[in-house]
C-alpha positions in Angstrom: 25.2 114.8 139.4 22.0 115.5 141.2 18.7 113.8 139.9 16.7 117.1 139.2 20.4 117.7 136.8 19.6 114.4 134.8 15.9 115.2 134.4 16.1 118.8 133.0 18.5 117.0 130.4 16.5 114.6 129.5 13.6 116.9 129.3 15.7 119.1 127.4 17.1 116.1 125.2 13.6 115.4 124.6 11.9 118.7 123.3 14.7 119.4 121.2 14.5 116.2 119.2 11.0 116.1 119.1 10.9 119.7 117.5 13.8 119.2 115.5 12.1 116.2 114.1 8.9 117.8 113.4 10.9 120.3 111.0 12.8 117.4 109.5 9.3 115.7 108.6 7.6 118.6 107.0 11.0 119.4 104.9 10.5 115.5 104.0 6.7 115.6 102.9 7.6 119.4 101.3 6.5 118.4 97.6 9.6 119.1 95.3 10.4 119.3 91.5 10.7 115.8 89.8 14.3 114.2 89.5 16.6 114.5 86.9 17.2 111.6 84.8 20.3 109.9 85.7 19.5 107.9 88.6 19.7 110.6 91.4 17.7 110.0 94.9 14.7 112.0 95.2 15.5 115.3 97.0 12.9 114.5 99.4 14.6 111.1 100.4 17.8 113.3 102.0 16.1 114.5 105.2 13.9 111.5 105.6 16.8 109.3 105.5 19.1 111.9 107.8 16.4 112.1 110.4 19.1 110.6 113.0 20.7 114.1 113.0 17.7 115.5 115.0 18.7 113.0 117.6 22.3 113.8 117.4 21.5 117.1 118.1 19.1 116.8 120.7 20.9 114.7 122.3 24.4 116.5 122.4 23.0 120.0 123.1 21.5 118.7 126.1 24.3 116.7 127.0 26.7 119.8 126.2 24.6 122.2 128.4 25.0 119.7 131.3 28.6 120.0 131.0 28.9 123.8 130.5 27.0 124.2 133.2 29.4 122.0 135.5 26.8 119.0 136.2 28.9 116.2 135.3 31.3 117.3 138.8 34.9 115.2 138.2 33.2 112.9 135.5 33.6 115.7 133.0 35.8 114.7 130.6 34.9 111.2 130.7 31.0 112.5 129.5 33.0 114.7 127.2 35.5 112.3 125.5 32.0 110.1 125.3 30.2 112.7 123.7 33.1 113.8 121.4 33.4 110.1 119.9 30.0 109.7 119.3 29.7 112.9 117.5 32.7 112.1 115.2 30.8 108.3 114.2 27.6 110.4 113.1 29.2 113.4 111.5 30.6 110.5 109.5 27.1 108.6 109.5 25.7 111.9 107.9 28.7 112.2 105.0 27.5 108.3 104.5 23.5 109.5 104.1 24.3 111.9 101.9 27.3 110.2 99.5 27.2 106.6 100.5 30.9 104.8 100.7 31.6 101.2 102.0 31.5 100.7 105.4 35.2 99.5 105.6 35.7 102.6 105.0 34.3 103.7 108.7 36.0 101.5 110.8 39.2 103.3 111.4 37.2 106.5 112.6 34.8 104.4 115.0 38.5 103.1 116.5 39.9 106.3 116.3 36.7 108.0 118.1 36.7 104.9 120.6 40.5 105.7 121.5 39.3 108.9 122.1 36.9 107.7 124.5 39.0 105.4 126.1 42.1 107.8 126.9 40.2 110.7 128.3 38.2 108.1 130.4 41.5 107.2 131.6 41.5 103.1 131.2 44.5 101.2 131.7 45.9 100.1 128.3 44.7 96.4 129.2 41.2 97.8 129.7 41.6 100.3 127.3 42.4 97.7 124.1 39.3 95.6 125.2 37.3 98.8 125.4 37.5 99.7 121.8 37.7 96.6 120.7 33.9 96.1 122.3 32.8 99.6 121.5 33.1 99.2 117.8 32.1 96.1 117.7 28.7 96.6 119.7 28.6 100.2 117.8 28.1 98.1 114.7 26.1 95.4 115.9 23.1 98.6 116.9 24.1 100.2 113.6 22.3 97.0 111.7 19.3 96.8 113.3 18.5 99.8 111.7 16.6 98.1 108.6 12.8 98.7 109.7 10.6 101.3 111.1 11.1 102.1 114.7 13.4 99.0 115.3 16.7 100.2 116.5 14.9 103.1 118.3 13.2 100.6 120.0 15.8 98.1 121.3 18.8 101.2 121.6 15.6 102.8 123.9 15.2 100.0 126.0 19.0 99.8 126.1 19.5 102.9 127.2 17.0 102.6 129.6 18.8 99.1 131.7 22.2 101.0 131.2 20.7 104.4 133.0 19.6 102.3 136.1 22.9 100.4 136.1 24.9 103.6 136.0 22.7 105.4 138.6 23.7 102.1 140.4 27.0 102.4 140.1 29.6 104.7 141.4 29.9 107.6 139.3 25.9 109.2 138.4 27.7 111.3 136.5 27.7 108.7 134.0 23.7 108.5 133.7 23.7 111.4 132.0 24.1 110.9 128.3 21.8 107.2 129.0 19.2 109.3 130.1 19.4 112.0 127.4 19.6 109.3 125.3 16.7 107.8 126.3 14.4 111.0 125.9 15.9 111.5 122.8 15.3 108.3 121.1 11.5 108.8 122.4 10.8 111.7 120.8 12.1 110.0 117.5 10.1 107.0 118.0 7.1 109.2 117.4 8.3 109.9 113.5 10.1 106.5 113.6 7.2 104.1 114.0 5.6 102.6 111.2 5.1 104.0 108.8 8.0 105.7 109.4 7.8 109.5 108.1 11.9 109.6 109.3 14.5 107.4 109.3 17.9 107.3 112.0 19.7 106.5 109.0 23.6 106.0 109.6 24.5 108.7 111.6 21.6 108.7 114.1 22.3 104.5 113.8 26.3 105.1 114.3 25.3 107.5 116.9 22.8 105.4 119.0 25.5 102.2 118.8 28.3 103.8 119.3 26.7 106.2 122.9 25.0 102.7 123.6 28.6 100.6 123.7 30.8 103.5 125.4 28.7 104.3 127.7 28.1 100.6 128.6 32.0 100.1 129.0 32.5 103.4 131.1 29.7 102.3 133.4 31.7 98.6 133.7 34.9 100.4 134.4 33.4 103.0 137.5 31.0 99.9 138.7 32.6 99.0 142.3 34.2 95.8 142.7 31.8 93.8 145.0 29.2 93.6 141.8 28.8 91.3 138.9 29.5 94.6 136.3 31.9 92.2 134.2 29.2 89.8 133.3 25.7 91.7 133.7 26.7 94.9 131.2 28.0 93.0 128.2 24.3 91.0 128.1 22.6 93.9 127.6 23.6 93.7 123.8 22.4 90.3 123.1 19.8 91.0 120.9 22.3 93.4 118.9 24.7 90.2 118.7 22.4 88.0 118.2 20.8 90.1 114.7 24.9 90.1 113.9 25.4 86.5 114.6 22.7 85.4 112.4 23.7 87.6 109.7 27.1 86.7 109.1 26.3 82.6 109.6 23.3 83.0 107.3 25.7 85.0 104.4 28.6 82.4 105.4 26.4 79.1 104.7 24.9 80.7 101.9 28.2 81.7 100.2 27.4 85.5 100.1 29.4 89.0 100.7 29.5 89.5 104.6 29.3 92.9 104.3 27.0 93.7 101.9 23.3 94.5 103.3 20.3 92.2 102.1 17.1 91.1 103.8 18.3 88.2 106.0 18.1 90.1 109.4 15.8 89.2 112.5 13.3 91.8 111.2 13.0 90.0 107.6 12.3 86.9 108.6 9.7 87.8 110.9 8.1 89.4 108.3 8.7 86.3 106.1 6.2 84.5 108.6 3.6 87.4 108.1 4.8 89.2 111.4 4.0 92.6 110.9 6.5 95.5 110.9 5.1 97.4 114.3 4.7 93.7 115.5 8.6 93.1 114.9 9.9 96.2 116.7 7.9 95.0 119.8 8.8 91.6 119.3 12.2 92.7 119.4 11.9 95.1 122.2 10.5 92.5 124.7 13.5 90.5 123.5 15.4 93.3 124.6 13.8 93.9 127.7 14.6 90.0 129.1 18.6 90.7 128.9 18.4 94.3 130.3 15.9 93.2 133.0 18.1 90.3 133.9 21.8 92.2 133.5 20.2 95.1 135.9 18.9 92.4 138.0 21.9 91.2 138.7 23.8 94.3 138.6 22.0 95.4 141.5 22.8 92.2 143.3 19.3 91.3 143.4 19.6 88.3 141.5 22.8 85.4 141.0 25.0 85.9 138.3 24.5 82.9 137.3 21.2 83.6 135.6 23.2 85.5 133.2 23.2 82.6 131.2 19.5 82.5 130.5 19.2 85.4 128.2 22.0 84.6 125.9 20.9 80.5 125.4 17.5 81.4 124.8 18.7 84.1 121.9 21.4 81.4 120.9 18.0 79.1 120.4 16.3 81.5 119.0 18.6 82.6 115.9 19.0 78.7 115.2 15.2 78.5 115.1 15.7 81.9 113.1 17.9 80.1 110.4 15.5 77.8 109.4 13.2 80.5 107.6 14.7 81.1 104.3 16.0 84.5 103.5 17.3 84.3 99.9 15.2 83.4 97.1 17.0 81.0 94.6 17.6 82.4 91.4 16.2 82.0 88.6 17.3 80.2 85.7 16.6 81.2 81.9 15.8 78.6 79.3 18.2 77.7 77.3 17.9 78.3 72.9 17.0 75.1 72.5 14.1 74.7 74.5 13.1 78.1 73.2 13.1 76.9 69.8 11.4 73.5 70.2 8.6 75.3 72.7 8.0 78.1 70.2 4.9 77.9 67.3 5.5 78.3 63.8 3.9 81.4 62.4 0.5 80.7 61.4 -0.4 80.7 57.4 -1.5 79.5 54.0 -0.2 76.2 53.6 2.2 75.5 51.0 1.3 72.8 48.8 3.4 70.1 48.8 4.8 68.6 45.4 5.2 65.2 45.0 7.8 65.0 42.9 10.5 67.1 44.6 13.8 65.0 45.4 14.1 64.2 49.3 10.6 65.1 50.0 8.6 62.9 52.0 5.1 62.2 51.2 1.9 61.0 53.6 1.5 57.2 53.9 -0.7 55.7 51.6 -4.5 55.0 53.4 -3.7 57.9 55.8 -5.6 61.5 55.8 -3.7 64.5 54.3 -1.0 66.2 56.3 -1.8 69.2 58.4 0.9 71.4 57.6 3.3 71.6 54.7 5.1 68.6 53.2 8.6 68.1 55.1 12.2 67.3 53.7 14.5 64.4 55.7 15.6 67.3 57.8 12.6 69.0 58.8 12.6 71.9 56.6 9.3 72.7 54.7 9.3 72.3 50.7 8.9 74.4 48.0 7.0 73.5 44.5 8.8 73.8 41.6 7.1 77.1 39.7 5.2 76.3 36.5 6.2 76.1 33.2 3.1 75.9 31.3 3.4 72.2 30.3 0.8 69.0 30.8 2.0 66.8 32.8 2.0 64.2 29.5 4.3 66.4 27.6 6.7 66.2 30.8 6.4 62.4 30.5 6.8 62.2 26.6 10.3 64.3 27.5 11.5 62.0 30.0 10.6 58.9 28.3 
């Protein structure tokens, strides 16, 4: 494929999203009738959290011209088995934005869309179990960064962007196509995505974005020729993915909590639990980004030794331990029990009851000591009552008794 071929795509790629995206937003902002009680989402929520479709479509019509019009030469069906997965991952993204479902529930389509991938790619078996076993997992690992404005557009941009110049590297260009579509694509986005975000990728631009990122990065690896370091450069592009993934699932394991149910304990969070701002989190995360993907392409192009391969994934090692030590779960609180309830509460305020002297159990003030400044008191605690009159002196009551 010629390089004018992957510029009109991307070109393409790019004013598609961008106006598909624009008619997303104004369907999102489009003031609409208040909900029904009964918990439903606002109406207005749907496209805003569906935006990822604009992608998905801007990137696979320009993808899908390329190939009709016979610019992927003998690389065809391995752009189209690539292109066929990842549309089967966001057509289920989009069933999951619009009814969610657990994401168990995904992971036999993501391996059945990556076996797809893998067999019209033509992989050997070995390869091909290793492929999909990667593919989903790195398809997830994109998938959760997207939990803040114009994050995973970001980091899957820059991504793109070290896996185009590895595959134009590389022995098949055929293979930079949907990277560089990819890349336009995820631009345009980025201009709704930013904060504050007026669209969202949601789970099928997310599943989409993942899953184009991780097949395209294990086709590339499997065309590269032998003489270069494809093995060990490619798979370090993800780091920063795996590294968000890591440090979710130790921070939910130490802390005794669902691995797979969502909460704020991702990179993103605790940046913003140290007062790092949102915008100032995406580009913390994309310069992350950009140290791996500088270094793998580095490398790839045998401009650099493999062995500083192992920089980029001890420094993110360090930096998610550093990352654990910022709390991400507030403890929670306890309620007080009855007891201390009942000894912190005041009695009602009122007219005092006057006490009577000569009621049985009733306890008195000490002699030489002020009167009482509430109601006279049983043994127990309780308050007393006076007998009620009966008309009689006290000196007839004592003539009786005597």
């Amino acid at each position: 494929m010629n390089v004018l071929g992957i510029i009109a795509s991307g070109v393409a790629a790019l004013f598609i999203t961008v106006a598909l995206a624009k008619g997303a937003r104004r369907a999102a902002l489009r003031p609409h009738a208040p909900d029904e009680p009964g918990g439903r989402a606002p109406r207005a929520a749907v496209p805003r959290r569906a935006g990822g479709a604009t992608v998905v479509l801007g990137v696979g019509t320009a993808v899908g011209g390329a190939l009709w019009l016979g610019a992927a030469d003998g690389s065809a069906g391995s752009v189209a088995g690539l292109l066929a997965g990842a549309g089967i991952v966001a057509v289920l993204g989009l069933v999951h934005d619009l009814k969610p479902f657990r994401a168990v529930l995904r992971l036999p389509v993501q391996t059945a869309a990556a076996v797809l991938v893998v067999c019209l790619a033509g992989l050997s078996p070995a390869a091909g179990v290793l492929a999909v076993l990667w593919i989903v997992l790195v398809a997830n690992a994109f998938a959760l960064l997207d939990h803040a404005d114009g994050l995973l557009a970001t980091v899957g941009l820059v991504t793109a962007a070290g896996l185009l110049a590895c595959a134009a590297l590389g022995g098949d260009p055929a293979l930079t196509l949907l990277p560089a579509t990819l890349v336009a694509g995820l631009a345009g986005f980025l201009l709704h995505n930013w904060h504050p975000a007026r669209l969202r990728l949601g789970a099928s631009g997310a599943q989409f974005t993942g899953f184009a990122l991780a097949a395209s990065g294990a086709l590339v690896q499997e065309a590269a020729p032998s003489g270069r370091a494809a093995w060990a450069a490619l798979p370090v592009l993800a780091t920063v993915a795996l590294a968000d993934t890591a440090l979710v699932l130790v921070s939910r394991r130490r802390a005794a909590r669902p691995l797979l149910r969502d909460t704020d304990d991702h990179v993103a969070h605790r940046l913003r639990r140290v007062r790092v701002t949102v915008p100032g989190a995406a580009v913390i995360l994309g310069l992350w980004t950009a140290v791996p993907v500088t270094t793998a392409t580095l490398v790839y192009a045998e401009l650099l030794h493999p062995a500083f391969l192992l920089l980029p994934p001890a420094g993110s090692v360090a930096a998610v331990f550093v990352l654990l030590r910022i709390p991400a779960y507030t403890p929670p609180r306890t309620a007080p029990s009855r007891t201390a309830t009942r000894r912190t509460t005041a009695p009602a305020t009122g007219a005092a009851i006057p006490s009577a002297a000569s009621a049985p159990g009733v306890t008195g003030p000490d002699p030489g000591k002020g009167a009482p400044s509430g109601p006279a008191r049983t043994a127990t605690g309780h308050p007393t009552v006076p007998p009620p009159p009966t008309g009689r002196s006290a000196a007839g009551v004592a003539a009786e008794r005597s």
